[in-house]
N, C-alpha and C positions, 0 to 999 in steps of 0.2 A: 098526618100531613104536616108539611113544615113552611113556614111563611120567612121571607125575609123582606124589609121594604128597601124599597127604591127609588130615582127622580127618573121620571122622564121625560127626554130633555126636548125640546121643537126650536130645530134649526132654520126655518121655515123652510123645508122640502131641500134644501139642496146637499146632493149627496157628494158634491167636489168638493168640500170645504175642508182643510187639513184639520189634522186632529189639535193643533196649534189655535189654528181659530175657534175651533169648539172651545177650549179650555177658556179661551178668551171671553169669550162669549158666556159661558159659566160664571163668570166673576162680574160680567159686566151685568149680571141680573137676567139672561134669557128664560122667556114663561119655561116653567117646568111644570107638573103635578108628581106629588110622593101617591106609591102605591104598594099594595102589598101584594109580590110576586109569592105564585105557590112553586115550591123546587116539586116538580114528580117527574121521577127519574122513572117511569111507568111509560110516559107519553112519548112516542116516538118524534111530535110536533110541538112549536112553541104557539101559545096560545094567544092571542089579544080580543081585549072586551070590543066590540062594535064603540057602545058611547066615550069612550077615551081616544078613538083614533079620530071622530067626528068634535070632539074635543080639542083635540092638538092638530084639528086641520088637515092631516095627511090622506094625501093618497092610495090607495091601494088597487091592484089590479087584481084579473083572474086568473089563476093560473089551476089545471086541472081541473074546473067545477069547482073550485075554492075562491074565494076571496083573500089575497096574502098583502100581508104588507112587507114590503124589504126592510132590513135593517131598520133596528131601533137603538140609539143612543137614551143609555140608562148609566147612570152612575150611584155607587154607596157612598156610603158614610165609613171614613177608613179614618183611625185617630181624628176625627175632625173635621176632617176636609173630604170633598167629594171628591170623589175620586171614577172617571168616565171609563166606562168599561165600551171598546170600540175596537171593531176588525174591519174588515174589509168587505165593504157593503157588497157587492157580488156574490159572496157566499153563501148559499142556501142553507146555511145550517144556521142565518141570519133573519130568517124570513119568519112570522107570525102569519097563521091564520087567523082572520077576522071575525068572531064570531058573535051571538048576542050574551049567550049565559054561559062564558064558561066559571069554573070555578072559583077564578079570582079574576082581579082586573086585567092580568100578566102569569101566563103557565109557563115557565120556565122547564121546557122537557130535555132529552138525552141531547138532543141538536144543539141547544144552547149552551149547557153544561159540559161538553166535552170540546166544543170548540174554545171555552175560554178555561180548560184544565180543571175545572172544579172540583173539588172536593172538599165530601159531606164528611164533618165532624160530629158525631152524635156523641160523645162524650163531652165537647166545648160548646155543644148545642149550635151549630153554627154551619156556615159553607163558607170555602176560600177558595180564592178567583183568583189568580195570576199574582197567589202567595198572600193577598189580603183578605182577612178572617172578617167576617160577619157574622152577626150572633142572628140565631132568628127571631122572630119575632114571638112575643107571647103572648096576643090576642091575635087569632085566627078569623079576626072580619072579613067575612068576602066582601062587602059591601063596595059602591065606587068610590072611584081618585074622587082628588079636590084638586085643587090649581090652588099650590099654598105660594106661588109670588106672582102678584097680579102686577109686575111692572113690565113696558112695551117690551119686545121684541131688541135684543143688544143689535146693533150693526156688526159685521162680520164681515173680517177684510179677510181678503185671498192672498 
C-alpha cells in the first residue's frame, strides 16, 4: 500500500467560490487538517473517514444507499508551496463515500486518480498529479487527521 499526505482544505461549504479565491484563502490561513491519503488503484470509489467530514463541518448527502460527499479541496506539498488540486465540483469521479473505518482518513481510488492524470512512480516512490511529483509517505499510519492550523476561517471574496 502507498500513502501520500495531504491538506484538506474547508472553504466553509461553498461550492461557487473561484479557484482564485480558494488560493487566497490558502494563504490567508483557512482551517485545514494534514492527512494521509492511501492511493488504491483496486477501488473503484474515493473513500472518506465519517470523523474528518464531521470534523470539517460538511455536508454530505445520500446518494444510491450511500452517504457521498461532493467534491473535496485537497492540496500537496510541491517544492514548498501547497499546491490545490481542484476540478469541477459536479463531477462524479469528485465525490467520496462517507464511511466510518475505511483504511485511511482519504482512499484515493481509480475515480480520483485518473480524473487529475495521475501517475504512480514506483521507482521515484512517489505519484504525480497534473506533472507534480509527490514522494509517499514512509510511515503507513492509518490513524486520524489533526487540524494542524487552528486559526478562524479566511474571509473569501467572490
Amino acid at each position: 500500500m502507498a500513502y501520500i499526505e495531504c491538506k484538506v482544505w474547508h472553504f466553509q461549504g461553498d461550492d461557487d467560490i473561484d479557484l482564485k479565491s480558494r488560493h487566497e484563502a490558502i494563504k490567508a490561513g483557512c482551517r485545514f487538517y494534514t492527512v494521509k491519503a492511501l492511493i488504491d488503484t483496486s477501488s473503484k470509489e474515493n473513500f472518506i473517514r465519517r470523523s474528518l467530514v464531521d470534523k470539517l463541518e460538511m455536508e454530505y448527502t445520500e446518494y444510491k444507499e450511500k452517504n457521498r460527499l461532493e467534491c473535496l479541496d485537497l492540496s500537496f506539498r510541491y517544492k514548498g508551496k501547497d499546491r490545490l488540486v481542484s476540478t469541477n465540483g459536479d463531477d462524479i469521479f469528485n465525490n467520496f463515500v462517507v464511511i466510518e473505518k475505511p483504511k485511511a482518513d482519504l482512499v484515493l481510488g481509480l475515480p480520483w486518480l485518473w480524473l487529475r492524470e495521475a501517475k504512480i512512480d514506483m521507482e521515484k516512490q512517489g505519484l504525480t498529479i497534473y506533472g507534480d511529483f509527490m514522494p509517499f509517505c514512509e510511515e503507513t499510519d492509518s490513524s486520524e487527521s489533526k487540524e494542524t492550523n487552528d486559526s478562524n476561517h479566511a474571509g473569501l471574496k467572490q
